[in-house]
C-alpha positions in Angstrom: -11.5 6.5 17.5 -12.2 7.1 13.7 -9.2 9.9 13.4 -7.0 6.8 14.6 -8.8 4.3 12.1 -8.6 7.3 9.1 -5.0 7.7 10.1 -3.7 4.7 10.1 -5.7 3.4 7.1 -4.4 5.9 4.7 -0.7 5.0 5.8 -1.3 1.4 4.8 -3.1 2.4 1.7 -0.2 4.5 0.9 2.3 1.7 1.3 0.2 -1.0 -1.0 0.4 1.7 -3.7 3.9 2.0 -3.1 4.2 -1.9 -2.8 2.9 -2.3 -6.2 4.6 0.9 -7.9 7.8 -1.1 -6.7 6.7 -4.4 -8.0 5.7 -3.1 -11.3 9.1 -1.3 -11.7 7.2 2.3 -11.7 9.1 3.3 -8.4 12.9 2.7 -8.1 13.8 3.6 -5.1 15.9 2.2 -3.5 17.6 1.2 -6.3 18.7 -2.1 -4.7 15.3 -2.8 -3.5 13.9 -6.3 -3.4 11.1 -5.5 -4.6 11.8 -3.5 -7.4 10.2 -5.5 -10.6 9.0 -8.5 -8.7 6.1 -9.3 -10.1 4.4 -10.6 -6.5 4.6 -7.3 -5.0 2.3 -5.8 -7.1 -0.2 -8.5 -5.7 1.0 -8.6 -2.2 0.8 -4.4 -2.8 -2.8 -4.9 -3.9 -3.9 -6.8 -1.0 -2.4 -4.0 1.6 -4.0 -1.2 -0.4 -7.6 -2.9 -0.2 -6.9 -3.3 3.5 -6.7 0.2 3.9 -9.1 1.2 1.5 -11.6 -0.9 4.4 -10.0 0.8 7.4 -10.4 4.2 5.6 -14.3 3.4 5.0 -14.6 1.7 8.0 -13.3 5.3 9.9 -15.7 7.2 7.6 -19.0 5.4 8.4 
């Protein structure tokens, strides 16, 4: 059960980081992207990232 946990929690922390790089404009791609430079992303970004963050200590307890 904790590879699963560990596995899946560093996907989602990956996408909140790339959720906010997009909403801060850091990450362009793709170019037509919603997201890109919308400042709510960066928040909605943070909030995923910390999700993971838990699942990846969670899976390392």
């Amino acid at each position: 059960m904790r590879t699963p946990l560990l596995l899946i929690g560093i996907i989602v922390l990956a996408a909140g980081l790339f959720f906010m790089g997009q909403g801060a404009g850091y990450i362009r791609w793709p170019a037509e992207s919603f997201m890109v430079s919308e400042t709510r992303w960066i928040y909605y970004g943070g909030a995923i990232a910390l999700a993971g963050l838990l699942l990846v200590l969670i899976a390392r307890r």
